[in-house]
Every structure is written in structure tokens, then in C-alpha cells.
PyMOL Python script that loads the backbone (N, CA, C, O; Angstrom):
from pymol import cmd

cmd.read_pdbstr("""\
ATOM      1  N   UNK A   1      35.561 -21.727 -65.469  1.00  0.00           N
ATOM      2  CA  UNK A   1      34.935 -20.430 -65.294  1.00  0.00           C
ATOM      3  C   UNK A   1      34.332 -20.365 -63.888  1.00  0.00           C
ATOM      4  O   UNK A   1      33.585 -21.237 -63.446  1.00  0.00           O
ATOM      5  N   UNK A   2      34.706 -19.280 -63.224  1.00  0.00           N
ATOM      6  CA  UNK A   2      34.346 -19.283 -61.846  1.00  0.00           C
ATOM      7  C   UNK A   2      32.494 -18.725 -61.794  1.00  0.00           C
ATOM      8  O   UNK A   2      32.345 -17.503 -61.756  1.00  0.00           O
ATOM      9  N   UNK A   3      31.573 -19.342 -61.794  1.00  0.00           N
ATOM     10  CA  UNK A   3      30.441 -18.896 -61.870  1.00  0.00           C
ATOM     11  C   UNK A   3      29.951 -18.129 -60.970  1.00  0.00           C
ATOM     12  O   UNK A   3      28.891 -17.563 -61.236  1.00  0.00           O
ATOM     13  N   UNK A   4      30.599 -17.900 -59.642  1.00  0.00           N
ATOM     14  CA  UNK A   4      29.992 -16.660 -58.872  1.00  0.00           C
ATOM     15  C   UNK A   4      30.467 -15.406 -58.846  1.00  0.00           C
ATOM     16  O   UNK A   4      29.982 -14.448 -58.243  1.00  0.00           O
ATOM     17  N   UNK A   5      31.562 -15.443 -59.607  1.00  0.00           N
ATOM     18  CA  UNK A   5      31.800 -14.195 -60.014  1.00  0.00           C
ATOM     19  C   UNK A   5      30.835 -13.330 -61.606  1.00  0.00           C
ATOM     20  O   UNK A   5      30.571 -12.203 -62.026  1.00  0.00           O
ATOM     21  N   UNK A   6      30.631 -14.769 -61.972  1.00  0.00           N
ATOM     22  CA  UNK A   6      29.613 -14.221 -63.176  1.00  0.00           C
ATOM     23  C   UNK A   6      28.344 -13.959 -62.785  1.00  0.00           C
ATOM     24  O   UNK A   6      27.506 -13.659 -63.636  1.00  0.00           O
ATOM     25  N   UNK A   7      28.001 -14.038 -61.371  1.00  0.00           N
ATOM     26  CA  UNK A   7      26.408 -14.052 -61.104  1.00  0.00           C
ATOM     27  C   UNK A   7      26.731 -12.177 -60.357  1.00  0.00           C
ATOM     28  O   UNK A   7      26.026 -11.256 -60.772  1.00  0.00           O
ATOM     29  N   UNK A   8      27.833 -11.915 -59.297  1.00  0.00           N
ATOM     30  CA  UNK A   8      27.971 -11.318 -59.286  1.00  0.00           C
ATOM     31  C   UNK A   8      28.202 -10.127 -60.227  1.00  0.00           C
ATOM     32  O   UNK A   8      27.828  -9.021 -59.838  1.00  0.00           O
ATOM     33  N   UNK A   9      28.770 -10.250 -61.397  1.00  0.00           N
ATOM     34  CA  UNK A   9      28.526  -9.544 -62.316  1.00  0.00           C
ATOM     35  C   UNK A   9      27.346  -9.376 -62.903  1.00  0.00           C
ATOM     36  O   UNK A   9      27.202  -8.177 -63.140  1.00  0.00           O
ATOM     37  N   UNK A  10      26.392 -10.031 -63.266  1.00  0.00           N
ATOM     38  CA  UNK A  10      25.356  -9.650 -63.616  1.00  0.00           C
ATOM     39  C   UNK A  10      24.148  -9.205 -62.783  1.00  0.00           C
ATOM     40  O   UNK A  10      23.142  -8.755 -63.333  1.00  0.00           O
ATOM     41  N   UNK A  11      24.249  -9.327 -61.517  1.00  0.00           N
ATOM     42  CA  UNK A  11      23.688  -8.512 -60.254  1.00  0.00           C
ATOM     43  C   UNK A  11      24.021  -7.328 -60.523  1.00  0.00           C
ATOM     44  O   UNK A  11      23.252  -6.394 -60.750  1.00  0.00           O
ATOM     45  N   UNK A  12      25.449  -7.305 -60.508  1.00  0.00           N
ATOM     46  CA  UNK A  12      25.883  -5.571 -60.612  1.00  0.00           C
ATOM     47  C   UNK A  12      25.188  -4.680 -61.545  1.00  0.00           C
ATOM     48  O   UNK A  12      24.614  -3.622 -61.286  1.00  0.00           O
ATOM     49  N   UNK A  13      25.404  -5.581 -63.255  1.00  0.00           N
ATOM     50  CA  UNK A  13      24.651  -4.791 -64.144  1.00  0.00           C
ATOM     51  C   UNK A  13      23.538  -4.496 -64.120  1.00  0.00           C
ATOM     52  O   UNK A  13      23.123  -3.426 -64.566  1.00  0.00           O
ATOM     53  N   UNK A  14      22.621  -5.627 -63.448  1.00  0.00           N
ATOM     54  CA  UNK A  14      20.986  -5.281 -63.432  1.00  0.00           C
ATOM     55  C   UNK A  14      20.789  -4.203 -62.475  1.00  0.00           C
ATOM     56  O   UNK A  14      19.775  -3.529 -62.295  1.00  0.00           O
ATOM     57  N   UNK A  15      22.117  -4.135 -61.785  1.00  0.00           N
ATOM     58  CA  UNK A  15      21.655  -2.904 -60.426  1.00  0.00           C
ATOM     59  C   UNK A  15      21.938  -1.395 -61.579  1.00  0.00           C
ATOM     60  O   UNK A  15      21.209  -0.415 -61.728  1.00  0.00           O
ATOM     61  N   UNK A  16      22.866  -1.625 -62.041  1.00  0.00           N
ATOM     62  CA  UNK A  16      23.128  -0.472 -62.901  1.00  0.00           C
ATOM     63  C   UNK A  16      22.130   0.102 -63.600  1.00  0.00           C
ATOM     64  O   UNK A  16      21.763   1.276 -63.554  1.00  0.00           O
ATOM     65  N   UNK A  17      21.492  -1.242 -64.587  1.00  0.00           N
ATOM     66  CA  UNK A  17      20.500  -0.751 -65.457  1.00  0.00           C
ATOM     67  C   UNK A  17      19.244  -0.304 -64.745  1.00  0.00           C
ATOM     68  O   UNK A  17      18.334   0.316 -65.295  1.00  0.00           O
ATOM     69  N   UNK A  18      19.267  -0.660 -63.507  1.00  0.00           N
ATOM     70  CA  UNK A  18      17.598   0.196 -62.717  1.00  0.00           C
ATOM     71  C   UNK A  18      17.816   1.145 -62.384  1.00  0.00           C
ATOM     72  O   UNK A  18      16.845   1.747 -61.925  1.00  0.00           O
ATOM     73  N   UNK A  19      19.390   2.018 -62.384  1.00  0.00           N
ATOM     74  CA  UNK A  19      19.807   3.204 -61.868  1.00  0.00           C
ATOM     75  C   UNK A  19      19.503   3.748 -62.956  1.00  0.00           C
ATOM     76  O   UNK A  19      18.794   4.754 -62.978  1.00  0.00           O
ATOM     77  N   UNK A  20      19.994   3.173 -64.074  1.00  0.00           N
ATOM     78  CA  UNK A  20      19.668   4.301 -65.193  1.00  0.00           C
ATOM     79  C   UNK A  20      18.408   4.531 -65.321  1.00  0.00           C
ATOM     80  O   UNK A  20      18.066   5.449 -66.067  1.00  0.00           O
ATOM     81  N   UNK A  21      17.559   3.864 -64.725  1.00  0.00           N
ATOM     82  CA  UNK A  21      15.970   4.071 -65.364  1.00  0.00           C
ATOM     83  C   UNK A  21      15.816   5.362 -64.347  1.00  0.00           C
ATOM     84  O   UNK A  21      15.411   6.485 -64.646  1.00  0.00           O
ATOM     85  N   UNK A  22      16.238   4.900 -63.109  1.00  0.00           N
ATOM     86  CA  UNK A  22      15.651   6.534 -61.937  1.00  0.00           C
ATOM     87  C   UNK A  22      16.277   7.303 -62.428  1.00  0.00           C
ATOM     88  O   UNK A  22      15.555   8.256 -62.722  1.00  0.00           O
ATOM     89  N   UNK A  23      17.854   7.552 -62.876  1.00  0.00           N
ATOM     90  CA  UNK A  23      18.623   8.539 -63.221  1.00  0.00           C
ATOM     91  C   UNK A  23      19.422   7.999 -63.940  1.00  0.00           C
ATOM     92  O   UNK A  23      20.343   7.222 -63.688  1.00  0.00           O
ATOM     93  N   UNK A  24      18.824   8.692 -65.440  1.00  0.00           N
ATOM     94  CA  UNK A  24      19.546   8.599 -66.459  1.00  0.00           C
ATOM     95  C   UNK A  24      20.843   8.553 -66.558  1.00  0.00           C
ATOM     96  O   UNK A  24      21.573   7.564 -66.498  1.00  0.00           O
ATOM     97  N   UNK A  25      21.131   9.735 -66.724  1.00  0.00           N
ATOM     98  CA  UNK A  25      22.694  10.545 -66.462  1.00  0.00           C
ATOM     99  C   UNK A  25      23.313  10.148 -65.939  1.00  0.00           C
ATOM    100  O   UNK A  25      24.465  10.046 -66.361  1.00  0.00           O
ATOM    101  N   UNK A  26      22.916   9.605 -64.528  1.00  0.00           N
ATOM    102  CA  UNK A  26      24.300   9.028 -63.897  1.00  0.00           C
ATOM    103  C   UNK A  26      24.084   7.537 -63.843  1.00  0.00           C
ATOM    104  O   UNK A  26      24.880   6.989 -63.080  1.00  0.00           O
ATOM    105  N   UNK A  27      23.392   6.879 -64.325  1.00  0.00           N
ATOM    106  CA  UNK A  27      22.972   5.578 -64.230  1.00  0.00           C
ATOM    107  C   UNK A  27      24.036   5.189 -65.209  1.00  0.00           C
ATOM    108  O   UNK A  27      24.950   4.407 -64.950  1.00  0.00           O
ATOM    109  N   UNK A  28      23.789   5.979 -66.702  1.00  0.00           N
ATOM    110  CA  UNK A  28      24.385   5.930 -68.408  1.00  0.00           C
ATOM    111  C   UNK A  28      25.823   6.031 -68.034  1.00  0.00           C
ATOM    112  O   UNK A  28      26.593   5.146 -68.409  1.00  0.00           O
ATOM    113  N   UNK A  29      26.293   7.138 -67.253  1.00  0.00           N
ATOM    114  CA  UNK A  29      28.012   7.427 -66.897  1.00  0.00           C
ATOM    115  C   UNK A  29      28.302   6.119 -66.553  1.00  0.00           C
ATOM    116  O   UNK A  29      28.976   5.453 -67.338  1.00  0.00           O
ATOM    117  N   UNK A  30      27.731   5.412 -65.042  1.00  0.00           N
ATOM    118  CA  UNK A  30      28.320   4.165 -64.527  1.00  0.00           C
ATOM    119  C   UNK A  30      28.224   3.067 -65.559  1.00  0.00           C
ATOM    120  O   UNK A  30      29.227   2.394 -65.793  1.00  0.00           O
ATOM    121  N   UNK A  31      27.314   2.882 -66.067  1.00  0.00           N
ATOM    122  CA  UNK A  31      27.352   1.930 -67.335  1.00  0.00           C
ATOM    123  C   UNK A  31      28.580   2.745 -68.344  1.00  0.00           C
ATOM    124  O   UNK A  31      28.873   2.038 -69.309  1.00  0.00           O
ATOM    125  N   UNK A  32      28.750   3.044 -68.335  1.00  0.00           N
ATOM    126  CA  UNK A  32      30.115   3.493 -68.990  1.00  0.00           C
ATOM    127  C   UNK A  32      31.729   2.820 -68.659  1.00  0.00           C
ATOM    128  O   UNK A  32      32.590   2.268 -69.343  1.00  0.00           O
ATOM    129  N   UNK A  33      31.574   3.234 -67.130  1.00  0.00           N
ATOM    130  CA  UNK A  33      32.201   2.650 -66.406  1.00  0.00           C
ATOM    131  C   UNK A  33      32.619   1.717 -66.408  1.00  0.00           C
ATOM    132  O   UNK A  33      33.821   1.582 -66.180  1.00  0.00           O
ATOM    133  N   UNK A  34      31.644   0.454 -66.718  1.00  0.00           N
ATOM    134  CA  UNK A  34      31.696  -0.742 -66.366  1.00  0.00           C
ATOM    135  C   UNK A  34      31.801  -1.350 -67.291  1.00  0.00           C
ATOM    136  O   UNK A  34      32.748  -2.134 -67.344  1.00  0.00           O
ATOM    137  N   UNK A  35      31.021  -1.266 -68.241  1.00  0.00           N
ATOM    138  CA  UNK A  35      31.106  -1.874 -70.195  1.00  0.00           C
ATOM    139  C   UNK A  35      32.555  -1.764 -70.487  1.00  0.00           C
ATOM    140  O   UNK A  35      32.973  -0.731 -71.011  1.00  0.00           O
ATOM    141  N   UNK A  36      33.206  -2.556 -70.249  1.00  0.00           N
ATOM    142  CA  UNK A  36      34.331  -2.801 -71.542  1.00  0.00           C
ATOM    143  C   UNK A  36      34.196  -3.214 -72.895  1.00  0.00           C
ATOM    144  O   UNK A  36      33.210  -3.571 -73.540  1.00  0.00           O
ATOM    145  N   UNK A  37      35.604  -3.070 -73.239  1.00  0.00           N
ATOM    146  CA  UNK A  37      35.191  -3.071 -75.235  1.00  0.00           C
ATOM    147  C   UNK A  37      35.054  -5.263 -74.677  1.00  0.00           C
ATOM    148  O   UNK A  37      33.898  -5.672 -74.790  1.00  0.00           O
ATOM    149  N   UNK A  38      35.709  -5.955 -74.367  1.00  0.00           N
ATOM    150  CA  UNK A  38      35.671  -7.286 -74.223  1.00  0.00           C
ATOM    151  C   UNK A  38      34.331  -7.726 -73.608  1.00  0.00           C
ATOM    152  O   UNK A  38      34.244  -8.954 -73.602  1.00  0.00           O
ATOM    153  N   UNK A  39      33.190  -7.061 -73.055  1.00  0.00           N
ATOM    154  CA  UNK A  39      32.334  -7.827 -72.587  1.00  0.00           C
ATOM    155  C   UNK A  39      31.109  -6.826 -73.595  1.00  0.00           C
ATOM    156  O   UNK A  39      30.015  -7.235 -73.986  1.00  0.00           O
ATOM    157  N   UNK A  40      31.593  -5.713 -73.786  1.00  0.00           N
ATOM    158  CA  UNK A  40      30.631  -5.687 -75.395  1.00  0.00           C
ATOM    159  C   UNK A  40      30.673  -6.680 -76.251  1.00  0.00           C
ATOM    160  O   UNK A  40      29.628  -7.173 -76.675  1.00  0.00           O
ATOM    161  N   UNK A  41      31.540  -6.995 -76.525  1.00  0.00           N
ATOM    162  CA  UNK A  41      32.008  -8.113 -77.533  1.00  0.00           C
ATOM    163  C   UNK A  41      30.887  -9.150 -77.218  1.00  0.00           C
ATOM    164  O   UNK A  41      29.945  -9.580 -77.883  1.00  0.00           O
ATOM    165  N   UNK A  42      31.334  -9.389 -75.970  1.00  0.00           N
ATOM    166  CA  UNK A  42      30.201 -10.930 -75.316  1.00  0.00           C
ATOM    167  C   UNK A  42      29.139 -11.394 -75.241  1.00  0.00           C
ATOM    168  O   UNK A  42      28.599 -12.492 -75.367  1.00  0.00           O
ATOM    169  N   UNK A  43      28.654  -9.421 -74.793  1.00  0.00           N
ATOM    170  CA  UNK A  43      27.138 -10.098 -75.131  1.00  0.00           C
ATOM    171  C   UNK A  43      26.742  -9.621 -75.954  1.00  0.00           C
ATOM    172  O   UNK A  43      25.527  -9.487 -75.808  1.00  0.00           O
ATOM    173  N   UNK A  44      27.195  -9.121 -77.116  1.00  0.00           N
ATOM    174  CA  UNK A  44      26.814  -9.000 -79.168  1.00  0.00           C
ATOM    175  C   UNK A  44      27.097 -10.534 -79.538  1.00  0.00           C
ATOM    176  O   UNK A  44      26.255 -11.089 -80.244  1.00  0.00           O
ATOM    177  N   UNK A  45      28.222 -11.265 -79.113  1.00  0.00           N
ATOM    178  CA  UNK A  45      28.002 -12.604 -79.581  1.00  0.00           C
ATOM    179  C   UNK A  45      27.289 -13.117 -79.109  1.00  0.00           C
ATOM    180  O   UNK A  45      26.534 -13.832 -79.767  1.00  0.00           O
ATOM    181  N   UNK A  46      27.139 -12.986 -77.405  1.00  0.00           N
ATOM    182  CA  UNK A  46      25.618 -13.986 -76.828  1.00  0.00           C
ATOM    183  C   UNK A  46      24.203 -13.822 -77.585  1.00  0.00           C
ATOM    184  O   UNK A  46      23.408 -14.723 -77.853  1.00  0.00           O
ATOM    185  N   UNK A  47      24.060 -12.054 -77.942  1.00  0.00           N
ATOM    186  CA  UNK A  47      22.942 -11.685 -78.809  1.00  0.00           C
ATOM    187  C   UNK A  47      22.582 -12.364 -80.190  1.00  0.00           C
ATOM    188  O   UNK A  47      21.456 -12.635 -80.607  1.00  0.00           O
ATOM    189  N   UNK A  48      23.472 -12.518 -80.637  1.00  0.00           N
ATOM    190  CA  UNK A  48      23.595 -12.780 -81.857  1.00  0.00           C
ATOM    191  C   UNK A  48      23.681 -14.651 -81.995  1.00  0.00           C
ATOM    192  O   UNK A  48      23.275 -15.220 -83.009  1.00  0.00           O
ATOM    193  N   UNK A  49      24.278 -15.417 -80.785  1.00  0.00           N
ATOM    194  CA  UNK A  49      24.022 -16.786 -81.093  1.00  0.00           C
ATOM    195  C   UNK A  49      22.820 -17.193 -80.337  1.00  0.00           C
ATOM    196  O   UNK A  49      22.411 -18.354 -80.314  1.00  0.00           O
ATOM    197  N   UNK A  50      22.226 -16.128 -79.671  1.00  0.00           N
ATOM    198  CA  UNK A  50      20.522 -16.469 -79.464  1.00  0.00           C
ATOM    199  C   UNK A  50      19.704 -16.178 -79.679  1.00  0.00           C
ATOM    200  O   UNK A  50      18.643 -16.457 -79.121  1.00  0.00           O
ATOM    201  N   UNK A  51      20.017 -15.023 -81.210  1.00  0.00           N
ATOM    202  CA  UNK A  51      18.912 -14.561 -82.382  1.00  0.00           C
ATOM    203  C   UNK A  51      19.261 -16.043 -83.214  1.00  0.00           C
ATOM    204  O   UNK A  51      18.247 -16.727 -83.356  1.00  0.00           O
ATOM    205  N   UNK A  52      19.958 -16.381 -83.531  1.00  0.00           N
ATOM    206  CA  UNK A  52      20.248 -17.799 -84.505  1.00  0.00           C
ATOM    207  C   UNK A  52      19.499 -18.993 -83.758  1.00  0.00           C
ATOM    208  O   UNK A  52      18.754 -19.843 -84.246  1.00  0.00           O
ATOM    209  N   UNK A  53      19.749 -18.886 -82.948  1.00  0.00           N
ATOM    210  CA  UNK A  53      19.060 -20.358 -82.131  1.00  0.00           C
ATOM    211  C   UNK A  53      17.897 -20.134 -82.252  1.00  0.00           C
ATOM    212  O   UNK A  53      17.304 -20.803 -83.099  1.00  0.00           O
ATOM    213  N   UNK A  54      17.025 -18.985 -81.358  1.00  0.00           N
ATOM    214  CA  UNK A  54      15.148 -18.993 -81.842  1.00  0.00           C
ATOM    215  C   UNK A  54      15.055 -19.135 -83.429  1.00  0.00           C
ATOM    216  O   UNK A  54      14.162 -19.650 -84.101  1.00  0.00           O
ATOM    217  N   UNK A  55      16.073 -18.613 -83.768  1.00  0.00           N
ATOM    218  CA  UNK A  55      15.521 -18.695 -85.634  1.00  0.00           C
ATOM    219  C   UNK A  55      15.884 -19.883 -86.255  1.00  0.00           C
ATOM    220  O   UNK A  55      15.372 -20.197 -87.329  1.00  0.00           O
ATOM    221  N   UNK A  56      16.658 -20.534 -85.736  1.00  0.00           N
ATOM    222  CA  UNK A  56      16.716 -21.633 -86.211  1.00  0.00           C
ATOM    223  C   UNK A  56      14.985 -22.446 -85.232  1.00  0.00           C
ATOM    224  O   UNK A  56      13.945 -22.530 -85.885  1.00  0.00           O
ATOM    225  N   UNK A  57      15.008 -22.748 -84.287  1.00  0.00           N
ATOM    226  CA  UNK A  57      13.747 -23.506 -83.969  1.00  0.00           C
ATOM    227  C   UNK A  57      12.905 -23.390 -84.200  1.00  0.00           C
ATOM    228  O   UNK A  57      12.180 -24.380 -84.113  1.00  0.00           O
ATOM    229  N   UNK A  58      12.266 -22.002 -84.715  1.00  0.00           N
ATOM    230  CA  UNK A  58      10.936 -21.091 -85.182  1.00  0.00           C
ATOM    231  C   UNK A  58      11.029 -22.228 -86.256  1.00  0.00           C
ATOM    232  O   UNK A  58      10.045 -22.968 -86.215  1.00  0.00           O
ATOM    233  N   UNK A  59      11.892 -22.535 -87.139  1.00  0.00           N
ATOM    234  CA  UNK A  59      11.767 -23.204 -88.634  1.00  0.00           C
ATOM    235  C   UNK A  59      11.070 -24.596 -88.650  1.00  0.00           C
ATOM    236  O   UNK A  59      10.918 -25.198 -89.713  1.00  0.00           O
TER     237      UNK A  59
END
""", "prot")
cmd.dss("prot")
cmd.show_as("cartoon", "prot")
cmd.util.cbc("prot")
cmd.orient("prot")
């Protein structure tokens, strides 16, 4: 896995998501843009195997 392309990607998104905060509308369109159905996927599984992990250690 090439990791600077993944850092670059997530630069991008955090730039996205502060656009949406100044401007909704067009912040929400470009996040549109950019969300594919495959990296929805990714981070619902990242979400979801690091709701299991705190809940498992909380125990």
C-alpha cells in the first residue's frame, strides 16, 4: 500500500470537510464527488472495527 497517497487522500478529505462547514452546499456537492461507493465501504468497516475494539477494551 502506497502510504502517501493515503495521507494525501485524507488531507484532501479534511480539506473538503472544512469547506463544508463554510459552505455547505458546495462543500456537500464536492464530498459527493469524491465519496465512492468502495471507500464508503472502508470507512463503515474502519467504523465499525473501531467501535468493536474500544468495546471490546472498555470490558
Amino acid at each position: 500500500m502506497n502510504t502517501d497517497r493515503l495521507s494525501d487522500l485524507v488531507v484532501g478529505v479534511a480539506g473538503d470537510v472544512a469547506g463544508t462547514v463554510v459552505d455547505p452546499r458546495a462543500g456537500l456537492a464536492r464530498l459527493r464527488a469524491v465519496i465512492t461507493p468502495r471507500a464508503l465501504i472502508t470507512v463503515a468497516a474502519g467504523l465499525a472495527v473501531g467501535f468493536l475494539l474500544v468495546r471490546a477494551r472498555r470490558r
